[in-house]
N, C-alpha and C positions, 0 to 999 in steps of 0.2 A: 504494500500500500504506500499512497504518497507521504511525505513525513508530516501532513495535514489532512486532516479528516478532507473527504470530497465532499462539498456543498450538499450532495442526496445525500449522504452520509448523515451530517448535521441535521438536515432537515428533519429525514425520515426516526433520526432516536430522538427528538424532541415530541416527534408527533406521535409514535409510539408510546412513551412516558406519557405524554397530555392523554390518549387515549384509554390507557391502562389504569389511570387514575378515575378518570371515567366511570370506565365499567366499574371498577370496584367500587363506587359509591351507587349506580344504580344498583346493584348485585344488593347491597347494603339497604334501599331503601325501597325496592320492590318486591311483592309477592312473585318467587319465582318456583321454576323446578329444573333441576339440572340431574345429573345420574347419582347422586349422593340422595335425591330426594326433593320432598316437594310435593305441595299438594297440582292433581292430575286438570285441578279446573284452573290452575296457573299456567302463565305459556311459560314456553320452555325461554330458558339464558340467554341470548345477543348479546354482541356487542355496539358499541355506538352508532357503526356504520349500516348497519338495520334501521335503523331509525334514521339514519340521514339519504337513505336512498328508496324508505318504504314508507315508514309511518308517519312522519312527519307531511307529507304529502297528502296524505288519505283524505283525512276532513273529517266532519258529519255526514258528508252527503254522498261521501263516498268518489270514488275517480275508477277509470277503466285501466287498462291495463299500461295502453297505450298512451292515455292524458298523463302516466305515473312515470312513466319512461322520461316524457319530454321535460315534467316538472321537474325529475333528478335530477336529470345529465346522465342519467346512466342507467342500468338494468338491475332489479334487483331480485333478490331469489326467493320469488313468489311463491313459489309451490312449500319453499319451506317456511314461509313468514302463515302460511296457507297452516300445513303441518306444525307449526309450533305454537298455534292457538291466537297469533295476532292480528288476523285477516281473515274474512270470508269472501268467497269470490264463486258469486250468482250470476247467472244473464241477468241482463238488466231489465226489468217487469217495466220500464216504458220503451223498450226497444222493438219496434215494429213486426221486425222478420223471427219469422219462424225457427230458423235457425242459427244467431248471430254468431260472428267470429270470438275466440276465448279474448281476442285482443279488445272487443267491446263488451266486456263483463265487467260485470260495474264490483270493484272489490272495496267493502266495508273492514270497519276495525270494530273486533269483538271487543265485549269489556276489557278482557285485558289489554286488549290492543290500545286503550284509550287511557287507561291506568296507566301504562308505559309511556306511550306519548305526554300524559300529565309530567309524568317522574322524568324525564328526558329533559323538559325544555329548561328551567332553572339549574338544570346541575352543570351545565357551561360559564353559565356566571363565579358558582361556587368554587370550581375547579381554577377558575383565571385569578381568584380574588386568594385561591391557595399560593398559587403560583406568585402571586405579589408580595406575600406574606413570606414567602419561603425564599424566594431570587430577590426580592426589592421590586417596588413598585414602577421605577424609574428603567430597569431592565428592562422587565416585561412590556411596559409601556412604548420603550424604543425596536423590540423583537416586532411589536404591532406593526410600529410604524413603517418600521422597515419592508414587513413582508407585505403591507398594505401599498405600499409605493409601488411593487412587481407586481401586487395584481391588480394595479390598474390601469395595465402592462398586457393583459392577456386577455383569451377570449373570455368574454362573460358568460359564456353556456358550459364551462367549464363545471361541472360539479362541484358541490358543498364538502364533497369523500373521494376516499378513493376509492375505484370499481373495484369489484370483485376481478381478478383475474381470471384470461378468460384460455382462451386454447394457447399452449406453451406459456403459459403465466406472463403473456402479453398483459398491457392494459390499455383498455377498450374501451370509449365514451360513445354516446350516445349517439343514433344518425336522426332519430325525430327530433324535430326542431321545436324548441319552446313553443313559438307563436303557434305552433298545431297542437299544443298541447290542452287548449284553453287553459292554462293556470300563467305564472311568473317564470321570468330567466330565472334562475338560480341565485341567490346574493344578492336578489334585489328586494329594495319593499323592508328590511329588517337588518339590524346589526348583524356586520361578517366576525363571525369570533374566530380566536384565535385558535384553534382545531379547522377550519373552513381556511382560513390564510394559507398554514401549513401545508394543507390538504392542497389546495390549487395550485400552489409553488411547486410543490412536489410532482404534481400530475402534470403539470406541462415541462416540466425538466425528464422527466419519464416518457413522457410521448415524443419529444423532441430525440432523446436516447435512442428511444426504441426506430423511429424513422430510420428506415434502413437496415435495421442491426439485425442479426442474425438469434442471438438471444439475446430474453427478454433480461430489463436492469434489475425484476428481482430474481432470479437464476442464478445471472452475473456477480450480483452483490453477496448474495447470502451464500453462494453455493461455490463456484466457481471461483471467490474468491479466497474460500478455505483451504481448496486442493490442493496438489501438487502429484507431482510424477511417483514419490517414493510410495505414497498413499497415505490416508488419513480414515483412523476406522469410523466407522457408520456410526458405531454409538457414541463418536465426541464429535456427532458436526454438531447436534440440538446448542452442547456446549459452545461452541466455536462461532457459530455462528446466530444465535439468541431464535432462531427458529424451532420451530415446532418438529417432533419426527413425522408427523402427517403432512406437514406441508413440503418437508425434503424429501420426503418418498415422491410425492407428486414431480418435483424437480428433478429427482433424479431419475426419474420415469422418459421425462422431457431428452435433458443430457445424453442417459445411454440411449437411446432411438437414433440419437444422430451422431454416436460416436464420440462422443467428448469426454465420455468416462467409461472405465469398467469397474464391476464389483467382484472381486478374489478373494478367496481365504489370504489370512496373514500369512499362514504358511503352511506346506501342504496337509499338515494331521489337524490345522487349527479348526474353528467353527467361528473364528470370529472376522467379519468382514471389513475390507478395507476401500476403499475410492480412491482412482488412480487416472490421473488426467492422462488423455492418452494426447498423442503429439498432437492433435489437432485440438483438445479439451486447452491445453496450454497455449496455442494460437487464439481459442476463442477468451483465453482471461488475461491476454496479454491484449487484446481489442478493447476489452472492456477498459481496462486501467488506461487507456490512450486515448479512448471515446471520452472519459468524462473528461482527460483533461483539454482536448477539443473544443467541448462543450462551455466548458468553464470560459475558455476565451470568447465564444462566442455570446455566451451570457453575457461578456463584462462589455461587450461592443453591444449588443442590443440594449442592455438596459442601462446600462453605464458603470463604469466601476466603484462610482462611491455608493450605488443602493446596493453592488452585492458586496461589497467590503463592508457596510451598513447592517446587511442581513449574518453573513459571518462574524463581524463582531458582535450580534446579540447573543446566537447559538453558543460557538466558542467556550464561552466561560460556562453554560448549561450543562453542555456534553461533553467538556472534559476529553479522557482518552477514550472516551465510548465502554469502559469497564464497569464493573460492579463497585470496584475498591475507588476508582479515582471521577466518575461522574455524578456532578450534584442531581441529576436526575430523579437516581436511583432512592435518594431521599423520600420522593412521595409514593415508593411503589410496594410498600409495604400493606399486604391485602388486611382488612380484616379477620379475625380470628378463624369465622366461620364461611367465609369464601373461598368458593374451588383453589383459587391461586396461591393460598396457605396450606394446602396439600400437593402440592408438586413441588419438584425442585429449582430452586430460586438461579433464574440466570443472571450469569457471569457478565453476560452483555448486549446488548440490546440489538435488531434486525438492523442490516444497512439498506434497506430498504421492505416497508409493512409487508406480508406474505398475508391479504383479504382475501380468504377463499370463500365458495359458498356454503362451508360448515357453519358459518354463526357469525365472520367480519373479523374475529381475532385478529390484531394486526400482527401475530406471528403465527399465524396458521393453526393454532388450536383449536 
């Protein structure tokens, strides 16, 4: 890696930490159910990003599938917001034709669905006003500013989140356009918080990456950039890389299909597996490490260099060396007693870029 965190680096463990704080205060302050328990007429656990590309959306009155697309910016995973008790999704009883498309079903929010939407909206506030409390008000106040100065820089149909990853853990934003959507662009009409900054800086630094590229920047980042030739066993990427083993199965899924890695015993009587960039796996993370710094130039010519030296200097001192032991982050990421996250093993370091799958929006693939 460079002897400086890259810019998605910065971004993406800030946004991670903001997000993870998050959840653990919804987890805290809604009726839920997760595999430890829970009562069955509760919907099941999400993360934030449920709520920022599903329910929040919804309404009273309900929206279709397709009005919910263009209001995101992005696609959200209906069938499980469907399955985990937060959404019902009918034909619409004023729609004319006898047999309408799933894309004009008009999807409501169950009670819980509406209970969560309550508990969602104020805990952005809570979370930023920690944030102030814990970095200084004056930080976080100039983090805003900064990232608010690039996105007023970028498209405005940009999503509020970041998409769920879509084939090859690409990221994929919307092709219906707001104004068909009958509802708002994204970001308009209401305060952009600072999880929504993060999020768009991110995502168009990532779309920009990705143009062109052969793999995606979270592949890249979390995956590819752990590797190397001699190998690196399976069960210390989770560590290594602060992702999820469900979301690096998915990656490595990706990788060995196109030859960038194999998986061998350590040695031939062993059982235990190892990842081994193969010469073309080390062409693709010597791309990557070159692409961001590319990118980096080309950011400080589009937007100019003192808003991203502006944006790096707020990060910087948040994220530290991106560690457990030396990032101020890691400070508010202590779960609740009785939160899933205080029964698993605490990681070492945060994603270099969110792993949002369609399991729940963990932004590290849980």
């Amino acid at each position: 890696m460079p002897a400086e965190l890259p810019l998605p680096t910065l971004l993406s463990q800030a946004l991670v930490a903001f997000t993870e704080e998050l959840d653990n205060e919804f987890e805290h302050r809604m009726p839920h159910r997760t595999a430890k328990g829970g009562s069955r007429h509760d919907p099941w656990l999400t993360s934030v990003v449920m709520w920022s590309n599903c329910l929040r959306f919804v309404g009273e009155e309900g929206v279709t599938a397709r009005a919910l697309e263009g209001r995101a910016g992005t696609k959200t995973n209906l069938d499980g917001m469907r399955r985990w008790g937060y959404v019902t999704i009918q034909p619409d009883p004023a729609d004319p034709r006898p047999r309408p498309p799933e894309s004009a079903w008009l999807i409501r929010l169950t009670p819980g669905g509406r209970k969560a939407d309550a508990v969602w909206w104020p805990l952005f506030g809570v979370i930023e006003t920690r944030w102030q409390q814990r970095f200084g008000a004056e930080r976080v106040a100039g983090l805003g500013a900064a990232l608010a100065s690039l996105n007023d820089e970028l498209d405005p149909a940009l999503p509020d989140c970041l998409p769920i990853l879509g084939y090859g853990m690409f990221s994929r934003v919307s092709q219906v356009p707001p104004d068909a959507a009958g509802g708002r662009t994204p970001g308009q009409g209401e305060p952009v918080s600072l999880l929504a900054l993060l999020s768009r800086v991110l995502l168009a630094y990532a779309i920009d990456f990705e143009s062109g590229a052969a793999v995606s920047l979270a592949i890249s980042a979390n995956l590819l950039r752990v590797l190397h030739e001699d190998g690196v066993r399976v069960r210390d990427l989770p560590r290594l890389s602060g992702v999820s083993k469900e979301a690096l199965s998915m990656a490595m899924g990706v990788v060995q299909k196109r030859g960038l890695v194999v998986l061998e015993p350590e040695s031939a009587d062993s059982r235990v597996k190892v990842a081994r960039l193969t010469p073309d796996g080390r062409a693709a993370r010597d791309a990557y490490l070159r692409r961001i710094e590319i990118l980096d130039e080309r950011w400080r010519t589009r937007f100019g260099t003192g808003p991203i030296a502006a944006v790096r200097a707020s990060l910087e001192p948040l994220v530290g060396e991106g560690s457990a032991t030396t990032s101020p982050l890691f400070r508010g990421l202590e779960p609740y007693p009785d939160g899933w996250r205080a029964s698993v093993v605490r990681p070492v370091t945060l994603p270099h870029y969110p792993m949002v799958l369609h399991r729940g929006g963990y932004p590290d693939g849980s």
